[in-house]
N, C-alpha and C positions, 0 to 999 in steps of 0.2 A: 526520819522524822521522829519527835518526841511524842508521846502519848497525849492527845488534845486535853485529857479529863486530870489538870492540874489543880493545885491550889497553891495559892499567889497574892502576897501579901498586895495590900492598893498601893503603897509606896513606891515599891519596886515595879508593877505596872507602869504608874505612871511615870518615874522614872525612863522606861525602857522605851514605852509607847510615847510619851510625851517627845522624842526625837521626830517622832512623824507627824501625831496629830494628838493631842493630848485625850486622853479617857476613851479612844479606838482601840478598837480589838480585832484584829481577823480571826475568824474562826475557820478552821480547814475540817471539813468533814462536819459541819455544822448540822444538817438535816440528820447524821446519822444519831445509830443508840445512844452512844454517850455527850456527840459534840450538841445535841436539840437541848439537853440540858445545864450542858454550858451558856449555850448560847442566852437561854429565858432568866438563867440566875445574874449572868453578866448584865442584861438589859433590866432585870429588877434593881441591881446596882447602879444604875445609872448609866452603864457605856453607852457608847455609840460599839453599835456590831457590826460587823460586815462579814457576812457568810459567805466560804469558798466553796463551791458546789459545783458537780459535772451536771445538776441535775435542778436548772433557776426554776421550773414548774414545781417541785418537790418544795425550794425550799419559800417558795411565792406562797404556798400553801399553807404550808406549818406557821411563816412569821408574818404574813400580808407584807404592809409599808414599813415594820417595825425597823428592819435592818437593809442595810444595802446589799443586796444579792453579788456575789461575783463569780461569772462563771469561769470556773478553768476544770485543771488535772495537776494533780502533786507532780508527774512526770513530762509536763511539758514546761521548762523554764519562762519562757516568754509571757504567759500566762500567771506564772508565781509573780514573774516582775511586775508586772501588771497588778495584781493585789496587792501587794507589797508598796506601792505607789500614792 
């Protein structure tokens, strides 16, 4: 996996993201260090966010209703598919 804390232009975003749902973003590791402030910068931008988390209590907490919770694990595939969706 690539390091969550990138920077990305919106064009290419939406470009990439608009295949699924236009202005969505999954965030994998969102409650943690670095992806909690992805995650608040992406939603001041306007996305829709949808945080991947082993831990939906942790991330119910930090974002409330803001974002749609998903729970999984980077090493269970089925679960990737599943946010990925």
């Amino acid at each position: 996996m690539r390091d969550l804390y990138v920077s990305v232009r919106e064009s290419h975003v939406k470009e990439e993201v608009g295949k699924v749902h236009a202005n969505s973003i999954l965030v994998v590791g969102g409650t943690g260090r670095l992806g909690e402030p992805v995650v608040r910068r992406l939603r001041a931008d306007g996305y829709v966010v949808r945080v991947f988390t082993r831990s939906p209590e942790k991330a119910r907490a930090k974002f409330g209703a803001e974002c749609e919770i998903v729970v999984g694990d980077v090493e269970d595939q089925l679960s990737l598919d599943v946010a990925l969706k």
